[in-house]
C-alpha positions in Angstrom: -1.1 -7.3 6.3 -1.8 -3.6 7.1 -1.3 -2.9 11.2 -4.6 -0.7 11.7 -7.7 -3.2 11.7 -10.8 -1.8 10.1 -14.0 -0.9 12.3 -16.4 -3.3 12.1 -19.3 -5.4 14.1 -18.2 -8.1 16.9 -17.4 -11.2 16.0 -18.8 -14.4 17.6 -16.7 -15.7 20.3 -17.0 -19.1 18.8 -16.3 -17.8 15.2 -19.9 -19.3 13.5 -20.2 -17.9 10.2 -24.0 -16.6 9.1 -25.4 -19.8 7.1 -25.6 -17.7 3.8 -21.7 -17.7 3.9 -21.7 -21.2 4.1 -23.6 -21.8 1.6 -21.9 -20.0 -0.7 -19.0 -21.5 -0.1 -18.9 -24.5 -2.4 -19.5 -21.8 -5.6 -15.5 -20.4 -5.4 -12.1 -21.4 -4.9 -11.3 -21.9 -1.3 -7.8 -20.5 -0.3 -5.5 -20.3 3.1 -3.7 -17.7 4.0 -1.3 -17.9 6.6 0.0 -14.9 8.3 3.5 -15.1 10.0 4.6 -12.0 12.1 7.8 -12.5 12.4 10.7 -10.1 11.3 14.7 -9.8 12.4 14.5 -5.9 11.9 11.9 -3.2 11.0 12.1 -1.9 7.7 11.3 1.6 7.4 8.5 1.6 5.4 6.6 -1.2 6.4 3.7 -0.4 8.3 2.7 -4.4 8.1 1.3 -6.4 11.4 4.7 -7.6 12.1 7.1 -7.8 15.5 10.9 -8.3 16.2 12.3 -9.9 18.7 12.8 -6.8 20.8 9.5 -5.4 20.2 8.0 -9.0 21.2 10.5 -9.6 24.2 9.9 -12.9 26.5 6.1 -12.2 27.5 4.2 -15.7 27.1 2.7 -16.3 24.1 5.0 -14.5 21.5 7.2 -17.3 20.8 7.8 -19.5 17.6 6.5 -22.3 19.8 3.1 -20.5 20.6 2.7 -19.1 17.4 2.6 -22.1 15.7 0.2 -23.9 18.2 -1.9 -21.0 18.1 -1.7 -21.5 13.7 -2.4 -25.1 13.5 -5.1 -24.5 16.1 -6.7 -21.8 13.9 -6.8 -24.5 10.7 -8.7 -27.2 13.2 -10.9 -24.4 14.5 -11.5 -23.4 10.7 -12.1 -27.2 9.6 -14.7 -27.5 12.3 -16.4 -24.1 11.7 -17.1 -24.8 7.9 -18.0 -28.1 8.6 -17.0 -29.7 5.1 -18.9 -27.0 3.3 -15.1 -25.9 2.3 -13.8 -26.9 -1.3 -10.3 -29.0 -1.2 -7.7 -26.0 -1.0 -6.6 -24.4 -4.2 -4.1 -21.9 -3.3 -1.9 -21.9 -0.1 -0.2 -18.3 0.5 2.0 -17.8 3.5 3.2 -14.2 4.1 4.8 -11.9 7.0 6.1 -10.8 8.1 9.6 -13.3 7.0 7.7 -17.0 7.2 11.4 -17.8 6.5 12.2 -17.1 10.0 10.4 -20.2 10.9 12.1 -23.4 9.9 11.1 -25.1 7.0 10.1 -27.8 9.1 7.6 -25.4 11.0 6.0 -23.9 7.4 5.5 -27.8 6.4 3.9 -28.7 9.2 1.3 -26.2 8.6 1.0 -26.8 5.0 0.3 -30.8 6.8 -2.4 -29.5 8.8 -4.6 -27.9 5.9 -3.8 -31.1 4.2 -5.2 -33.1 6.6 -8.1 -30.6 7.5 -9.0 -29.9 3.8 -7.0 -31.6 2.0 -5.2 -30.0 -1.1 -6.4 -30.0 -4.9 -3.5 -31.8 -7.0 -2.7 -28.6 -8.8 -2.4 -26.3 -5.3 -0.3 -23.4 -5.8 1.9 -23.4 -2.4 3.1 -20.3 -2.3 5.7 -18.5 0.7 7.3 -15.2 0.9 10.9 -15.0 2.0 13.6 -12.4 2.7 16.8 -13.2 0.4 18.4 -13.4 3.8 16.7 -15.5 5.3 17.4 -18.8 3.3 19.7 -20.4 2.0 19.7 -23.6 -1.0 19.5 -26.3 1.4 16.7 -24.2 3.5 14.7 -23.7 -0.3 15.8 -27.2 -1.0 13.6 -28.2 2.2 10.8 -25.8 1.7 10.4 -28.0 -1.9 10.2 -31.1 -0.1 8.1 -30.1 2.0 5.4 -29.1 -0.5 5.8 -25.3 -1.6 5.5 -25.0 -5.2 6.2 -21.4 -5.5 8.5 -18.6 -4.0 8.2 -15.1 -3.6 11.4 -12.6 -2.4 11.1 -9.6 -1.5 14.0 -7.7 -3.6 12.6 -4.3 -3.4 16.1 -3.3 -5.5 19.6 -3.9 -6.6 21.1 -0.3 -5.5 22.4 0.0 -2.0 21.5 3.3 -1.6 17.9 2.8 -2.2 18.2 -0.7 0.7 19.7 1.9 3.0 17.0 4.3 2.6 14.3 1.6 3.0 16.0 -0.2 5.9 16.4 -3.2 3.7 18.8 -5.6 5.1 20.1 -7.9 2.4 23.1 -7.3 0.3 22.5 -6.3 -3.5 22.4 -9.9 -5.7 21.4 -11.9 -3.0 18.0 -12.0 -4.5 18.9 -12.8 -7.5 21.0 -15.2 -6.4 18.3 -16.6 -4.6 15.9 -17.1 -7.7 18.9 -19.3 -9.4 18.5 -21.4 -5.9 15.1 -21.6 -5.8 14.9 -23.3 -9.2 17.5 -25.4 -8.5 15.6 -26.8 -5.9 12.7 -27.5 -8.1 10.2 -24.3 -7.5 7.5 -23.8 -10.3 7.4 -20.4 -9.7 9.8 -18.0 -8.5 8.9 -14.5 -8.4 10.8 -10.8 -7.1 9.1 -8.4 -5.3 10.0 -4.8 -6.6 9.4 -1.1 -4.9 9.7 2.1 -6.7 9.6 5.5 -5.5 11.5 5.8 -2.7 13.3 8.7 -1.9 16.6 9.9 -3.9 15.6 6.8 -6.2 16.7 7.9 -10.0 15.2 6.6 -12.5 18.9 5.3 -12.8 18.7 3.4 -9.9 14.7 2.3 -10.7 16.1 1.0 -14.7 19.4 -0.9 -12.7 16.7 -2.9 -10.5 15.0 -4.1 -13.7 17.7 -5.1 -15.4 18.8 -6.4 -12.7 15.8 -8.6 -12.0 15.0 -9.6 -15.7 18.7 -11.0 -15.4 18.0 -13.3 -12.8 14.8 -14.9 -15.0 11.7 -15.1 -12.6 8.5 -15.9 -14.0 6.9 -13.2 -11.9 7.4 -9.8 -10.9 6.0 -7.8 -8.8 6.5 -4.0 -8.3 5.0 -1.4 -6.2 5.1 2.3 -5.9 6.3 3.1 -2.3 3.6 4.8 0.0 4.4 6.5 2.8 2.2 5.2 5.8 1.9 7.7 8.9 3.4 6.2 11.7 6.5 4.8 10.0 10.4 5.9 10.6 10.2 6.5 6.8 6.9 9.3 7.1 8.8 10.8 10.4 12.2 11.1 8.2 10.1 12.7 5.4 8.2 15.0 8.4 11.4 16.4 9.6 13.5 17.0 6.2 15.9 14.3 6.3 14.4 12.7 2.9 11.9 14.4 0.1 8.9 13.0 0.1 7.3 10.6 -3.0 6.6 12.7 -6.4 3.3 11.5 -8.3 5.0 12.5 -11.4 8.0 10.2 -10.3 6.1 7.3 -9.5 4.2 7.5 -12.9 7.2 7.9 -14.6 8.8 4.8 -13.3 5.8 2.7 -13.7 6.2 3.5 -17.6 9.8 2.4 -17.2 8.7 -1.1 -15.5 6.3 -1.5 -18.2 8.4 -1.2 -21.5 11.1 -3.4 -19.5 9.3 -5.9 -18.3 7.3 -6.2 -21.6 10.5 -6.2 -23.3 11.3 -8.8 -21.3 9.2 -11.0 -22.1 6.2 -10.4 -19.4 2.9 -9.4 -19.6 0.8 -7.4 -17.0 -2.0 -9.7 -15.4 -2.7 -7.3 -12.6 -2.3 -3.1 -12.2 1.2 -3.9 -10.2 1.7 -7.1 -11.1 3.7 -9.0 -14.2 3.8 -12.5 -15.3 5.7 -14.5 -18.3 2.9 -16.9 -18.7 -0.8 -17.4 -17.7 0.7 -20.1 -15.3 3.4 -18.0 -13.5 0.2 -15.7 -12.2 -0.2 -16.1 -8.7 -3.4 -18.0 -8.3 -3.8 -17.2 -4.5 -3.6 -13.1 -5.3 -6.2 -13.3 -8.2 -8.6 -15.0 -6.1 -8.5 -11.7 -3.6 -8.8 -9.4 -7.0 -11.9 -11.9 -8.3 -13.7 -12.1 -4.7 -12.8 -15.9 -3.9 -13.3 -17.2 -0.5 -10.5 -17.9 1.9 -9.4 -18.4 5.5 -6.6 -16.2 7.0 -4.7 -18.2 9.4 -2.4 -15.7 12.5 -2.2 -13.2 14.2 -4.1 -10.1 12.5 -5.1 -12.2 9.4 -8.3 -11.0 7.1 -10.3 -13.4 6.2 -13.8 -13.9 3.5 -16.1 -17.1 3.5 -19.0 -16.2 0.8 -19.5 -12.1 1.4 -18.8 -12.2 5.4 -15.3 -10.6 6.3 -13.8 -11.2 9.5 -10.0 -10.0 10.7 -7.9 -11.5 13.6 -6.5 -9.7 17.0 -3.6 -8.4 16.1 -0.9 -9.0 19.1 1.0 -12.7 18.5 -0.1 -12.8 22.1 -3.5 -12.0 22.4 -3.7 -14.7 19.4 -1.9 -17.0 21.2 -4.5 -16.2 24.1 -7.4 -16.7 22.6 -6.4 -19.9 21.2 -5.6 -21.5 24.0 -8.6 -20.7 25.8 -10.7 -22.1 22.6 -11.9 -18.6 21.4 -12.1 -17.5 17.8 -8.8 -14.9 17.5 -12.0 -12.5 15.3 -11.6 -9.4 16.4 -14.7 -7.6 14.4 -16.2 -8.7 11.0 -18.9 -7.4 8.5 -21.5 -8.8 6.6 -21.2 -7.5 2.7 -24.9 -7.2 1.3 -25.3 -7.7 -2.3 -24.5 -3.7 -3.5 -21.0 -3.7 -0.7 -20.0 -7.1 -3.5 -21.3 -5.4 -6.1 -18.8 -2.5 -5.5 -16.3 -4.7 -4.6 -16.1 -6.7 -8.2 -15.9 -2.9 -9.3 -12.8 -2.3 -7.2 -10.8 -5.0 -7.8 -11.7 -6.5 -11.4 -11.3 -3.4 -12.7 -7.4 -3.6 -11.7 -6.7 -6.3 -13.5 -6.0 -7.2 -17.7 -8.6 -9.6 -18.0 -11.5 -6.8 -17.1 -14.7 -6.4 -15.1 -17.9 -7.7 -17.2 -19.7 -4.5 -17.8 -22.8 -5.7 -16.3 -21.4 -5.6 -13.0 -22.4 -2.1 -13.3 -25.5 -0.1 -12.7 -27.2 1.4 -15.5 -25.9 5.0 -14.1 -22.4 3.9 -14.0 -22.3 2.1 -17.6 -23.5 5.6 -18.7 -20.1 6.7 -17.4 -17.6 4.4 -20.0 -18.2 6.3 -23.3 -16.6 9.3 -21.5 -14.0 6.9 -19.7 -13.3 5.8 -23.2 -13.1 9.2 -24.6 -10.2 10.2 -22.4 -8.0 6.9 -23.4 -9.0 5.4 -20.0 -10.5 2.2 -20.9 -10.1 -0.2 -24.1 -13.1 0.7 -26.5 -15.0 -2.1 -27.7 -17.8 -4.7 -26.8 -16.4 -7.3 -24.1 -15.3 -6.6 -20.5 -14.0 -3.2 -19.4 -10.4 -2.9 -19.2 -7.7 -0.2 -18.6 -5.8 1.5 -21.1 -2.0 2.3 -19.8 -3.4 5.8 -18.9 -5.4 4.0 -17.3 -3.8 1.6 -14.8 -2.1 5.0 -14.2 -4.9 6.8 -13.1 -7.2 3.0 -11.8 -8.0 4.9 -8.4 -9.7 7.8 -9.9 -11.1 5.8 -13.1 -13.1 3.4 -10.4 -14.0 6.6 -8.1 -15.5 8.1 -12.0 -17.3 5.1 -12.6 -18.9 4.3 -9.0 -19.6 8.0 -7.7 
């Protein structure tokens, strides 16, 4: 949940939607995201729409208390806005932010509340994101009962050199230890969350937290090639010499690395950054952002998109809070796709992942483009949808700016 919102046109203070939206809302999944901003310390890096408790201090309205009020207002305030036009939830997604901060108790009472406003399809993919220090087996063992089907933990890496330079806080096999929890308690799905690149990372160090990961047997991995947001304590390190700064050439190499390991290992890329050991360890709720889905981002800064309108929240846990409790939508601006902004869209994110964008997405101008995109070992020849080579989920940025400009 990225801490600069995007420009865009007023929203309505009572939140209505445009009834094209609404009407297209029946023809895709309908997902929830929920957006926690909590966080014990500030990692480095992170340049996410999330607070500590010094940075939030005792003002009203930035309290576990008020956040959750203001949350399980948002999902009434959602429920009356699309007016049963809303499919029964298919994916539930809560991330930070550490949701874990909250008790599980407090993460299953808003998982209630969209099951009572929308109710939940019999297959929903529950998912929450968690900090390996953050929980504990009984804690996971509650989250279970209280409905989440699937855990994500944020891992990053197993060498204690790389934590320190990232800020990260937990002690190297906690996560791992944590995914060995987590199916005790009876998750589906348990994935780690992986960085590479950061600085005076070998590929040593990048190999280690593979190996260590693939030990601990998730179904899913994620991993991520650091970037180095202005405004950070990493970007200010890198500014004044303390650190190099990230190495193209490095990342690429270690995406190559995470490839034959992971492949080795038994997964399968599904997405550019993203690696699953079957079709059912994909996270549903992610692939329904890559293939344009509709859903509803609960919290403080949340993005939200109901059939081609986006919309994103006010960012302060307070000025959420606010708003909620005087009955105002928390909106801070939206936009209004038109057909060519989804158009471009499919374009952006189909192309990023293994299943492929159906060429027809594409305007005659632009299909005259894939021969030569071919040519250069960037996409898969052949009839079918367009996918990426390796070279190509190497280079995905520039092959999409090639086809669209």
């Amino acid at each position: 949940m990225p801490s600069t919102l995007p420009d865009g046109e007023p929203a309505p203070s009572d939140g209505r939607l445009p009834g094209s939206s609404l009407t297209r809302l029946g023809q895709r999944p309908f997902g929830i995201y929920l957006h926690v901003p909590f966080c014990t310390t500030r990692c480095g890096y992170c340049d996410f729409n999330t607070y500590t408790a010094a940075e939030l201090g005792a003002a009203p309205g930035t309290s576990q208390d008020a956040y959750l009020s203001a949350a399980l207002a948002e999902i009434e305030l959602a429920g009356r806005l699309l007016d049963g036009a809303a499919p029964m939830v298919d994916t539930v997604f809560v991330g930070g932010g550490t949701p874990t901060l909250l008790a599980p108790e407090r993460l299953g009472a808003l998982l209630d509340r969209v099951r009572t406003v929308f109710g939940l399809s019999p297959d929903a993919e529950v998912t929450t994101e968690a900090n390996p220090e953050s929980v504990d087996a009984a804690g996971l063992q509650r989250l279970r009962e209280a409905g989440f089907t699937r855990v994500s933990f944020g891992m990053q890496s197993a060498v204690s050199h790389v934590l320190a330079t990232l800020d990260r806080v937990h002690s190297p096999g906690r996560p791992q230890q944590c995914v060995v929890e987590a199916k005790a308690a009876g998750f589906a799905h348990v994935s780690l969350d992986l960085i590479y690149g950061a600085p005076g990372e070998s590929i040593a160090d990048w190999v280690a937290s593979l190996d260590a990961a693939l030990a601990a047997a998730p179904d899913h991995v994620s991993a991520y090639a650091l970037i180095v947001e202005e405004g950070t304590r990493l970007a200010g390190r890198i500014r004044r010499g303390e650190l190099p700064t990230t190495d193209d050439d490095d990342l690429a190499d270690k995406y190559l690395v995470a490839e034959e390991r992971l492949v080795g290992g038994g997964f399968e890329a599904y997405e550019v950054s993203n690696w699953a050991t079957t079709a059912g360890a994909r996270c549903r709720h992610n692939l329904g952002y890559w293939r344009s889905d509709n859903w509803w981002g609960i919290g403080p800064g949340a993005h939200s998109h109901v059939g081609g309108t986006r919309w994103w929240n006010v960012k302060h846990p307070r000025a959420y809070a606010e708003r909620m409790v005087a009955g105002v939508s928390p909106a801070h601006a939206r936009e209004v796709l038109t057909d060519d902004d989804r158009r471009v869209e499919r374009v952006l994110l189909e192309l990023r992942l293994a299943e492929g964008l159906d060429p027809q997405v594409l305007s005659g101008t632009e299909r005259a483009r894939v021969p030569e995109l071919v040519e250069r070992g960037l996409l898969i020849p052949g009839p079918g949808p367009l996918r990426l080579t390796l070279a190509g989920r190497l280079l995905a940025d520039g092959v999409i700016r090639d086809l669209l400009d």
